[in-house]
N, C-alpha and C positions, 0 to 999 in steps of 0.2 A: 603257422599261426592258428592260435586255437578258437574256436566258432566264438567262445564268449568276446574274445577280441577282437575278431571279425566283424561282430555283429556291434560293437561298442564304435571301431573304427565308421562302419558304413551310417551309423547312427549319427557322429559327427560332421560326416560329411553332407549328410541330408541335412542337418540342422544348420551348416556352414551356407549353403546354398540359400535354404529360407530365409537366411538372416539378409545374407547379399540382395536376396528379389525386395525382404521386406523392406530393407533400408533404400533399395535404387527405387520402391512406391512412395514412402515417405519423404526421399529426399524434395518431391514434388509436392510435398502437403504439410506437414506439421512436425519438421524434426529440424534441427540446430546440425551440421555437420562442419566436419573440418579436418585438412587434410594435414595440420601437424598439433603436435601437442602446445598447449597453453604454455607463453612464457608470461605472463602478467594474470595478476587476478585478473582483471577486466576481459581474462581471453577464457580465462577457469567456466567450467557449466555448473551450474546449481541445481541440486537438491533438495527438499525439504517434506519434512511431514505437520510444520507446524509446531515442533516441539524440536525436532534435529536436523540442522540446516550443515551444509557441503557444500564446499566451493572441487569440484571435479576437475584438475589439471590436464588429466591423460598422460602423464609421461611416460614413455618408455623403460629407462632402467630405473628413472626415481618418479612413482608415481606418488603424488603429494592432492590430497582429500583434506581441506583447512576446514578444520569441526565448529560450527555453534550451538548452543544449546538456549534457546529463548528467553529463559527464567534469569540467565546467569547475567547478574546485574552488581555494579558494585553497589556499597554501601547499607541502607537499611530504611524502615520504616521513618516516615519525615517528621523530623524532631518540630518540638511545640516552642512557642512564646521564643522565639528567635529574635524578633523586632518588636518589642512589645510596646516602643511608642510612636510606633509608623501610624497611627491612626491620628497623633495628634496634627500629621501633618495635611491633615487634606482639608479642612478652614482654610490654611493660608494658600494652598495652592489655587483653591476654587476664587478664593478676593483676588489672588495675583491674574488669573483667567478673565475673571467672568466682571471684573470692576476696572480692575489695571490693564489689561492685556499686556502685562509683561508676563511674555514668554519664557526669557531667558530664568526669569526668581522660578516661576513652575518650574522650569526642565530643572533645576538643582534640587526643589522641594521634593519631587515625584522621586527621584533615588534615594530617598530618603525612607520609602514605603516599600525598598524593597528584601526581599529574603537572602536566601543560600542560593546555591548553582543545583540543579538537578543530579543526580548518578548518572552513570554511562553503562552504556553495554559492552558488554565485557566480550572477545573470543576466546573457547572452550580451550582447542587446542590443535592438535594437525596430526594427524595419520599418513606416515608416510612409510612406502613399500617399496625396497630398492631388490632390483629382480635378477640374478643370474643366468645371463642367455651367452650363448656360441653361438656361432657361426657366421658372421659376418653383419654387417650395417643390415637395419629393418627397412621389410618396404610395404609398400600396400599400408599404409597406416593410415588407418579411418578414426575417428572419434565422431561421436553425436549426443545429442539430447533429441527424443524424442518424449516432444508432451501429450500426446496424444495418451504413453503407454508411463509417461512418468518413471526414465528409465535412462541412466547415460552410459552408453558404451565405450569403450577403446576396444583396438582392434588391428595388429599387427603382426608382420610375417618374418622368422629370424632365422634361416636355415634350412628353410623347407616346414618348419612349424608355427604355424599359426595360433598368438594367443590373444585371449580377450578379457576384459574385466567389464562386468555387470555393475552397475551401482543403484541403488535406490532407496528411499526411505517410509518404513512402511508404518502407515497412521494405526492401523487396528490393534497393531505389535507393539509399537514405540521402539522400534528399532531399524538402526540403517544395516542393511547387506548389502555385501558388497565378492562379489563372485568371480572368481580367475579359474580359467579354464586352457588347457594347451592341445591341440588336435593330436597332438604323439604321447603316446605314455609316458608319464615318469620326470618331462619336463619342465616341470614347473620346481624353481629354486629360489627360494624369494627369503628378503625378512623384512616385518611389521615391526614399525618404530616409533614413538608416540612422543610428543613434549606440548607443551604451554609456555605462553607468554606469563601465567599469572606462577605464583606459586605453588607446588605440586613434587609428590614424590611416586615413585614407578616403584610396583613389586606385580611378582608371577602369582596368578594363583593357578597352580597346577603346572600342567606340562603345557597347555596352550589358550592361556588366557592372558593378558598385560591390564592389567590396571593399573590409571591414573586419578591420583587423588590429589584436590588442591580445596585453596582459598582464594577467592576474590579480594580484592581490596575493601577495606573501611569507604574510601571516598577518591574518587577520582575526578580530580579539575576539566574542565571542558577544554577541548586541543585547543581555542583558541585566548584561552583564560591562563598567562604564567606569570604570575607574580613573583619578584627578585626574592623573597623573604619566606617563599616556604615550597614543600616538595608537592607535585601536581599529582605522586599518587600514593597513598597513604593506608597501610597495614593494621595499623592499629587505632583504635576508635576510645579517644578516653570515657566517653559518656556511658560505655560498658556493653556496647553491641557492636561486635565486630563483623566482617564480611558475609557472605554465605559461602558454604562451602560447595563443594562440585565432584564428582566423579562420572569419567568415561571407561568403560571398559571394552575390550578386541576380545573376541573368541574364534580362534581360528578351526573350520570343523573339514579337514581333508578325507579325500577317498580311498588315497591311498599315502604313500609317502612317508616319513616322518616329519615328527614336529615336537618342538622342544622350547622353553619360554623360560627365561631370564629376565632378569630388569636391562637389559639390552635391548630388549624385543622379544616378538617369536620369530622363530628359525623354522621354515620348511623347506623340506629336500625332496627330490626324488616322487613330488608329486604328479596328477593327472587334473584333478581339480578339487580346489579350496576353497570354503564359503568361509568369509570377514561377516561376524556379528558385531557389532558397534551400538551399545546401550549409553545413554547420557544421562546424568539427573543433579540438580541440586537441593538444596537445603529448603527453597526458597518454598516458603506457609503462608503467601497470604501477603498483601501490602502492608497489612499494624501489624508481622510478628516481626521478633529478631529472626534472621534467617541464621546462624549462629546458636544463641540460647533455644530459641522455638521453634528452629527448623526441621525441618523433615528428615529420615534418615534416606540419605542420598545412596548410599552404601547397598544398602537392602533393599532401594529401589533400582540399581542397576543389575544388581543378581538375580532379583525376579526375573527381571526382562529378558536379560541373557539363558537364564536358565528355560522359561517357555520357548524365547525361541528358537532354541538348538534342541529342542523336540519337533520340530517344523520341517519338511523339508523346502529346501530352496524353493520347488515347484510350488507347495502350498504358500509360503511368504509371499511368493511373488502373485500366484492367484489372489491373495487375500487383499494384496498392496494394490492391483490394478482396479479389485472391482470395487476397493473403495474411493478410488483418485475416480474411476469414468463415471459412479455415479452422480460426481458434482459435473464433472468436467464435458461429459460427452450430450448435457442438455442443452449444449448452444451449439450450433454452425453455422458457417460463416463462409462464403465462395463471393467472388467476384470476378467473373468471366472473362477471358482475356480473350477483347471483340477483335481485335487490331493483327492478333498472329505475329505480334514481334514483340512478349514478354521477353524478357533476360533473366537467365540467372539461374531458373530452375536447376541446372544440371550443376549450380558452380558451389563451393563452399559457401557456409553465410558471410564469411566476412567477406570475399568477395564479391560477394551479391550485395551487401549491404555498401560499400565500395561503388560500386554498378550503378545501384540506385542512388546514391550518393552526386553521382556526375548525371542522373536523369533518365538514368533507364529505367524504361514502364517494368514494371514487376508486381501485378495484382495482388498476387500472394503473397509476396512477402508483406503486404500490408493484413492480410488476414490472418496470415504467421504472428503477426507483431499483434494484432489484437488478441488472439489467443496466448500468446506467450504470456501476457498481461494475468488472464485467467489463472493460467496453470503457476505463477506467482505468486497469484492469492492464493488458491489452496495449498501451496505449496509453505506459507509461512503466517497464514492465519487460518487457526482449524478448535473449534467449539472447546470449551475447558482450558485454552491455555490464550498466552498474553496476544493483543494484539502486532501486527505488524507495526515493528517500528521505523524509524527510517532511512535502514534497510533493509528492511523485510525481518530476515532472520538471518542474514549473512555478513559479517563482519571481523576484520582480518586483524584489527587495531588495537593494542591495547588505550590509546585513547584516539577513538572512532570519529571522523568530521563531525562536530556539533553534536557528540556525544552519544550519535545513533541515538537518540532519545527518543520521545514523542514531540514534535515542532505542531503547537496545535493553531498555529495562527494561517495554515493551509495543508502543511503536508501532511500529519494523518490523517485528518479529514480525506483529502484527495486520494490515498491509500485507499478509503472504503469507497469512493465513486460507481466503482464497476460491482459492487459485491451487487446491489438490487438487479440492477438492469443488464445485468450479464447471467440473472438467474444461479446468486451462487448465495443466497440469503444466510445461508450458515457459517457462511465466513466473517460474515456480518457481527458475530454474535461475541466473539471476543472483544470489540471494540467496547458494545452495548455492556455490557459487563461490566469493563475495566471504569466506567463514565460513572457507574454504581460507586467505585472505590474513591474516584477522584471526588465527587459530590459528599464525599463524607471529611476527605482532607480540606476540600474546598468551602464545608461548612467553617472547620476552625479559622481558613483563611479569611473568611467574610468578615466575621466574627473579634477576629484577633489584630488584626491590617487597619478595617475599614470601620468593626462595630455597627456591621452589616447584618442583617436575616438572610438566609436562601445561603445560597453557594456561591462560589466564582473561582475562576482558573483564565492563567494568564497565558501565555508563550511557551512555557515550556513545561513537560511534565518526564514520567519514566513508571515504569513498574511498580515504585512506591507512590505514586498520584501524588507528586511535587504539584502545588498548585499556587503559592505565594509568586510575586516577580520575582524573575530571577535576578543574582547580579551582586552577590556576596554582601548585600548590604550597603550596595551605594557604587560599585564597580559595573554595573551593566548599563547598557546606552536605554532611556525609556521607548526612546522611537521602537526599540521590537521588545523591551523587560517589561515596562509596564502598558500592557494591554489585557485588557478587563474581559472581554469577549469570549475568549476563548471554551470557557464550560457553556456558553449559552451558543455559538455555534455549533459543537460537539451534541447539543440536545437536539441541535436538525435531525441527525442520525436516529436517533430515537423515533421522532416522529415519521422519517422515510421510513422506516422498517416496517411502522405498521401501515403504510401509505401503499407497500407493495404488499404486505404477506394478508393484510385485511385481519389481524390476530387480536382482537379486541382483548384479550386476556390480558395480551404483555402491555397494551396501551392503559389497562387500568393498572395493570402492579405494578408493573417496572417504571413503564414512560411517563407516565404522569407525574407521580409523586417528584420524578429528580427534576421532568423539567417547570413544575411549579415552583422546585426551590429554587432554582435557578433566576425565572420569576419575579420571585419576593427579594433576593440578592437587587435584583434590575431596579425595580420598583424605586428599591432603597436607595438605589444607585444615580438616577435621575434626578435632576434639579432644573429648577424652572429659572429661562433665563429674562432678562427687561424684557421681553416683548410673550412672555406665558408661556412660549413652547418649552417641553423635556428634553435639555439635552443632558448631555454624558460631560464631568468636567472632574480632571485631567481626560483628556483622549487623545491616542495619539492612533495613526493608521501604516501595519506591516507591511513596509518598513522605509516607508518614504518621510522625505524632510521637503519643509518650505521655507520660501524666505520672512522674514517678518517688514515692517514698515522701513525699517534701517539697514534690508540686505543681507541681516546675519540668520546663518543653518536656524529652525528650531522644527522640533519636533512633537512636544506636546502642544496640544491648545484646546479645543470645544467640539464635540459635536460631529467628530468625522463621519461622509456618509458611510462609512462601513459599519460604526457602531451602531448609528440610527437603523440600517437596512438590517441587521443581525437579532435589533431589540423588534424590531418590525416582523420578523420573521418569527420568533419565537412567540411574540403575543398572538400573531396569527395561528400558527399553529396547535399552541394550548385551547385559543377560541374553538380551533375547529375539535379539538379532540372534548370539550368539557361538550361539543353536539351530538358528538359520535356515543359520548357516555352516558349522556344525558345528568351532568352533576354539575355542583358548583357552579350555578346558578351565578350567585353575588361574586365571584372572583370570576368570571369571564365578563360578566358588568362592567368591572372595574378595569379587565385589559382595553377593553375596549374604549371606554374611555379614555384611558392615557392612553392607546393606540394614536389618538384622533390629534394628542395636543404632542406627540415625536414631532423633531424639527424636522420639517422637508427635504428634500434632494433643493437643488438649486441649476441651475444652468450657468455655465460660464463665458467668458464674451465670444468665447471662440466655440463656441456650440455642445461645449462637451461639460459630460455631470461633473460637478467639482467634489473633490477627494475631502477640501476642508468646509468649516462652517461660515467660511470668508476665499474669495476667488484670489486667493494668494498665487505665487510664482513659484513654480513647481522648481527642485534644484538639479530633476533630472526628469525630466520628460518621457523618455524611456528607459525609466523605473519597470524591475520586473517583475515587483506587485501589483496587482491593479485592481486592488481591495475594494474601492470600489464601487465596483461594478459585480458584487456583494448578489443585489440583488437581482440582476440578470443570471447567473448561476453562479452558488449553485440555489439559490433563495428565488421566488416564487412573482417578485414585486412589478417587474418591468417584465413588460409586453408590449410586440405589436399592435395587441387586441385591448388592451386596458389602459395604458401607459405609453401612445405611442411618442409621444413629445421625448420622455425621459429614454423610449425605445432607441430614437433617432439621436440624443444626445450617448450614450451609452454607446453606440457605433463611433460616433467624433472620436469618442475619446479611444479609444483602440486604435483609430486610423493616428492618433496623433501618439499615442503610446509604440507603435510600429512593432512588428513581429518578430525583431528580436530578444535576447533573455534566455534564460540559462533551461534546461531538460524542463523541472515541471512546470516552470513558468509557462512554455509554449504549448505542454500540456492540459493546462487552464485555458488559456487561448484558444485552443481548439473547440473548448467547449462553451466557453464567450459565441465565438463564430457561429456555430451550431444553434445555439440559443438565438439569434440573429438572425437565423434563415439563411446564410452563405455558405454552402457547401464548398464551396470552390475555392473561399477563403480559406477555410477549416481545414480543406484538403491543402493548400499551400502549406501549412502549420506541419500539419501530419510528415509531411517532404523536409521540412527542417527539422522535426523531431527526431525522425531517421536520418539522420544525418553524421555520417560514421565519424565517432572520436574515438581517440587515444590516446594512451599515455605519454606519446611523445609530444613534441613540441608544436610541430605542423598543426597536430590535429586536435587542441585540447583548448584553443576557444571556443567559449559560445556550448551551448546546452548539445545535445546531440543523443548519438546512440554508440555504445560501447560494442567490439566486437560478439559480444558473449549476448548481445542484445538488450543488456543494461542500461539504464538511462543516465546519460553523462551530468549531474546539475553542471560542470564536473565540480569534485568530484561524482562515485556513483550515488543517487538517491533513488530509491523506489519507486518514490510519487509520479516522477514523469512517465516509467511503464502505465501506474494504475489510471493515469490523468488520460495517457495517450486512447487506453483501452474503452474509458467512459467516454471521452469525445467522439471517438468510433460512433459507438452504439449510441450516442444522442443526436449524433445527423442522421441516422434513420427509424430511432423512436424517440418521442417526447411525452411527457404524461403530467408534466408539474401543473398545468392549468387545468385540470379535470377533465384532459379529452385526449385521447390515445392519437397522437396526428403520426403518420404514417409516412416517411419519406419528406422528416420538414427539411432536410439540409443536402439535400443527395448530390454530390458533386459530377460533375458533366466526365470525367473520367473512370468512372463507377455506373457505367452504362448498361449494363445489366447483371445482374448476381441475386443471390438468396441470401436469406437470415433466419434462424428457426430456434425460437428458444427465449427470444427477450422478454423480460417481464416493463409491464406500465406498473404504474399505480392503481389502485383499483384490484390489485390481483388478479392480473389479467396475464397470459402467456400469449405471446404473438409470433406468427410466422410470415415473413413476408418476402414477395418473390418481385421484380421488376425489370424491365426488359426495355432499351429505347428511353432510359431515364425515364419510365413512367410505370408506375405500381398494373402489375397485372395481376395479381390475385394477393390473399391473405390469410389468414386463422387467425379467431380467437378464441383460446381457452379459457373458461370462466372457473377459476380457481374456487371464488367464493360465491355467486350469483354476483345480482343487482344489475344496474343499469350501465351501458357501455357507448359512450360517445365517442366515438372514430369521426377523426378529420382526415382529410382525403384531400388533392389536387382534382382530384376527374369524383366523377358521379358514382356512386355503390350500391352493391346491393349487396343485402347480407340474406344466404338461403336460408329458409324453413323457418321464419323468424318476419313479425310485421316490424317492419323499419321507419322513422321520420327520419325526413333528408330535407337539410334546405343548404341554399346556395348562400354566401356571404363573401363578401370581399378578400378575406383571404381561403378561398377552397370550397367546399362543401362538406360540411356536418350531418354526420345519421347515425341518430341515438337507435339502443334496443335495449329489450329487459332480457336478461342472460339467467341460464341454471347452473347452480352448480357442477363441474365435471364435463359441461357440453364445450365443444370444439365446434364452433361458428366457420362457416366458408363467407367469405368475401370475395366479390368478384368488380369488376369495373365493369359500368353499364359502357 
């Protein structure tokens, strides 16, 4: 044997060993493992950089990596003047409401106001690697994700040689690597094979590259939308902008071996180790271009990418890729100490642990597994410059996706952003904030063209192109979830929370303002005063619940739901506070405030709970698993213990009477209901059903849950229940919507003691907090921007180096300080 082999063999073996300790540390902290390869997506491990998303199989001879690429959307910029006399209709609907109260004339007039179906998300395509091994069946086979390092392995033994495959996707590069390695020389015999669902043609360039080139479709019908009389997915676009187009490209870069590339694939033989380059891009320029006529060149953007980075080595990719994932990911932690000495599970795969916990095994971690995974999901599929998280994420296998993987804005992308503030990941935030930019400008023609409205609006459902009319082909969608008004004026919450956390008066005067004042002026418009003076909202209907009318029969539209009221309430609020902060607009914050004052009320119903409509109608499903709502309990500002306790205590009824079942993100909202409530324990029941293992089979696919791979079941998979699960976490042990940083409002008696370091309040504050005994033993607060800092507490405080007011009140104790910029505040319990 010669030294350089020697020395290359002993190299492996050292690095075989690091990986066994590193993985047997992590399996106890922050990694996904599992002891056979994924036979279902929902068992695949995910990847992403935000732009190139992977589902991670691990198979042995056929390893299968399903590719998305975020952009890639069918269809095109949202065509104009589609319903051009939908505005005539809303006179008669408002007399059929607000004079008649017939229901049944509205609910026909109201699809009469509505547009087209939104585009769908498209999947890129699948990377599959089918591998040439001897020597008998494999054993020792490990696969993992670990998020910590943003990194999924396989890892398998076939003869005496041990091989493995690296995966990962790296944001600074835009490009996914993907790294097989065999501990014997020469071993590695594999070939790289590529295809699409959509249309697409395979050529070699070179001896080891495979490119894949296609097109997306014209328009693709939503899965649940087939009409007998025409095709659901559609190539050719007569109005003269057809799909965008798409290119993937594989660069295979080996050490040693051959390698050879055909439109078959690449072919490698006789190698030691081979790094997969994986570049993705399409056409897509912008929400108003054709992706087609005025798209990008897709071609020349994946050659770039390819070409820097196979001047890279693996080491650098991979250094480059980790320190830019731990710079979001590594400013929050999370432990929860396991007081009791009879945790489960550590040692076991996750689906069996999740399994484990499923039948009620204590398992702390995996609970703070599960709120980090949340984390490492967000950065993983919403990352600055590219589109937000849709719903799901960026992973999707379908050529037509449940519910069109769209943007669902009547909760779920909302819910999507929950954790980006208060999990200290603001920059993930900022795609959403963006994309509201695009929509507010589609949503002007819809005001405009629908209603012959000022300001903006946006309904249920949107996409890439900021679809913002109802959806529903023009009279084919239900209004109970097509037509709802609210949508661009909930989404302006987001605006407002971003500067509520970052303190960035910049973006609150350029960006935030302006969209959600038109939004606003839309409101304004929108408003009409009913026989007794109050504003209400007339058609309104509330996501996605029906009542009975005087005669028994379904309907869904009618007057005033409190969720629109709670949403118009929120938004006027919020403009009020920001035209303080700016000190403008004087005479238009006059005026919100005003019509603030004359919004119809919440109301109580006989059974003590807030009523959903603007009459204590008979609900046609009680445990409905919207609970719209309760709007303004979270994630809206309105109801409080402390200001509102009537509506507080009515707002409980109804949750108790709504009951804690419902599908992934429903019980994910739920959580945060609870939390907002002051019940940890409840909250934490939630969390228990949240985690609650499904799958694809029969047994185990009622009812919301958690997928093996740690996905949230709605079933099918949706995102929002990870993102939901993640922010109800973090809001039973910080809360900041009332202007006071409270510290352990929700902490559940099984959360007996542990840490948290890293959360942000409002105010731009960073918080760290430690508790022992369920009761806060110490604290940090870092003051991002200065100004003053109100911390509520259970037990009495002091804050060092710093004069403090403290006073006692019915619920806790409050002790304000004036803060510096940069300074990190000790808190301590008297």
């Amino acid at each position: 044997m010669t030294q350089p082999e020697f020395l290359r063999k002993s190299t492996l073996l050292v690095l075989s060993m690091l990986a066994l300790a590193s993985s047997a540390f992590s399996q106890s902290s922050l990694t996904l493992w599992y002891t056979k390869p994924a036979t279902t997506w929902v068992e695949a491990l995910p990847v992403g950089n935000g732009r190139i998303g992977g589902m991670v199989f691990g198979g042995v001879d056929n390893e299968l990596i399903q590719l998305n690429e975020s952009t890639l959307y069918s269809g095109g910029p949202v065509k104009r003047n589609i319903n051009p006399d939908a505005h005539t209709y809303l006179p008669q609907i408002r007399e059929a409401l607000l004079t008649n109260e017939d229901y049944t004339k509205a609910n026909e007039l109201t699809k009469k106001m509505q547009g087209l179906y939104t585009e769908s998300y498209m999947p890129l395509g699948d990377l599959v690697i089918r591998q040439t091994r001897t020597g008998g069946s494999p054993t020792d086979y490990y696969r993992d994700l670990d998020i910590e390092k943003a990194v999924a392995t396989t890892r398998f033994t076939v003869g005496g040689v041990t091989y493995k495959r690296e995966v990962f996707t790296n944001a600074p590069d835009n490009v996914m690597v993907v790294r097989l390695t065999a501990s014997r020389k020469g071993m590695l015999t594999f070939d790289v094979s590529a295809r699409s669902q959509l249309r697409h043609q395979l050529s070699a360039n070179g001896s080891s590259e495979l490119v894949v080139s296609g097109k997306a479709p014209a328009h693709v019908d939503p899965n649940y939308y087939n009409p007998k009389d025409r095709e659901p997915v559609v190539y050719e676009d007569t109005s003269g902008c057809n799909g965008m187009r798409f290119q993937y490209r594989i660069k295979a870069m080996p050490t040693d071996g051959t390698v050879m590339t055909d439109t078959a694939g690449i072919h490698v033989k006789g190698a030691s180790e081979v790094v997969l380059y994986i570049a993705a891009a399409t056409s897509f320029n912008g929400f108003d271009k054709c992706p087609d006529r005025d798209g990008k060149d897709e071609k020349q953007l994946t050659a770039s990418i390819i070409k820097k980075a196979a001047q890279q080595t693996y080491a650098a990719l991979l250094r480059n890729h980790q320190a830019d994932y731990q710079r979001y990911f590594n400013r929050l932690s999370f432990t929860i100490s396991d007081t009791t000495n009879r945790a489960a599970g550590q040692t076991m795969p996750a689906n069996e642990r999740l399994q484990a916990y499923t039948k009620g095994s204590y398992d702390p971690s995996l609970e703070t597994l599960y709120f980090q995974y949340g984390r490492y999901l967000l950065i993983s599929s919403s990352r600055p410059g590219g589109p937000p998280a849709n719903l799901q994420g960026i992973w999707n296998k379908e050529l037509r996706a449940p519910w069109s993987s769209n943007y669902t804005i009547n909760i779920n992308t909302q819910m999507n952003y929950w954790p980006s503030e208060t999990t200290n990941l603001s920059e993930m935030h900022l795609p959403l904030l963006d994309w509201i930019k695009n929509l507010s400008v589609t949503g002007t023609n819809t005001a405009k063209e629908f209603y012959g409205a000022k300001g903006w609006v946006a309904h249920h459902n949107s996409e890439i192109w900021g679809t913002s009319n109802a959806v529903g082909d023009k009279g084919a969608g239900d209004p109970v979830w097509a037509n709802w008004y609210m949508g661009g004026n909930w989404l302006c919450q987001h605006l407002w929370e971003h500067y509520a956390f970052t303190g960035d008066r910049k973006f609150l005067a350029e960006k935030a303002y302006p969209i959600m004042k038109q939004a606003a002026l839309f409101t304004l418009d929108w408003l009409v005063e009913d026989k007794n003076g109050y504003l209400v909202t007339a058609p309104s209907t509330t996501p996605e619940n029906l009542f009975k009318d005087k005669d028994g029969k379904q309907q869904g539209v009618s007057v005033a739901t409190t969720m629109d009221m709670s949403i118009i309430w929120d938004l006027f609020t919020n403009l009020i506070d920001a035209a303080d902060v700016l000190g403008t607009d004087a005479a238009f914050r006059n005026t919100l405030i005003d019509k603030r004052k004359k919004l119809f009320p919440m109301h109580i119903g006989e059974k003590g709970q807030l009523l959903e409509w603007y009459k204590d109608f008979t609900e046609t499903d009680l445990q409905h698993r919207h609970v719209s709502h309760l709007f303004g309990l979270h994630p809206g500002r309105q109801l409080s213990v402390l200001r509102t306790p009537d509506y507080f205590k009515a707002a409980r009824k109804t949750l108790e009477i709504r009951g804690d079942g419902g599908t992934g993100w429903s019980r994910g909202w739920k959580i945060n209901f609870w939390a907002r409530l002051l019940d940890g324990d409840h909250a934490y029941t939630l969390i228990r059903q949240l985690l609650h293992y499904t799958d694809d089979s029969g047994e185990h696919m009622r009812g919301g849950g958690t997928y093996p791979n740690f996905f949230d079941a709605h079933p099918p998979f949706q995102i929002d229940g990870n993102f939901g699960g993640t922010a109800g976490m973090a809001e039973m042990l910080l809360q900041s919507h009332l202007n006071e940083v409270h510290l352990l409002p929700a902490l559940p008696r099984l959360w007996k003691e542990g840490s948290i370091n890293g959360l942000k309040a409002r105010g731009a504050f960073e918080i760290g907090i430690q508790w022992k005994n369920h009761q806060l033993t110490q604290a940090t607060v870092t003051s991002l921007n200065g100004g003053r800092c109100v911390v509520r507490t259970a037990q009495p405080i002091a804050v060092k180096g710093v004069s403090a007011k403290s006073e006692k009140t019915a619920q806790g104790y409050v002790t304000s300080f004036a803060t510096t910029k940069g300074k990190v505040y000790q808190v301590t319990v008297l």
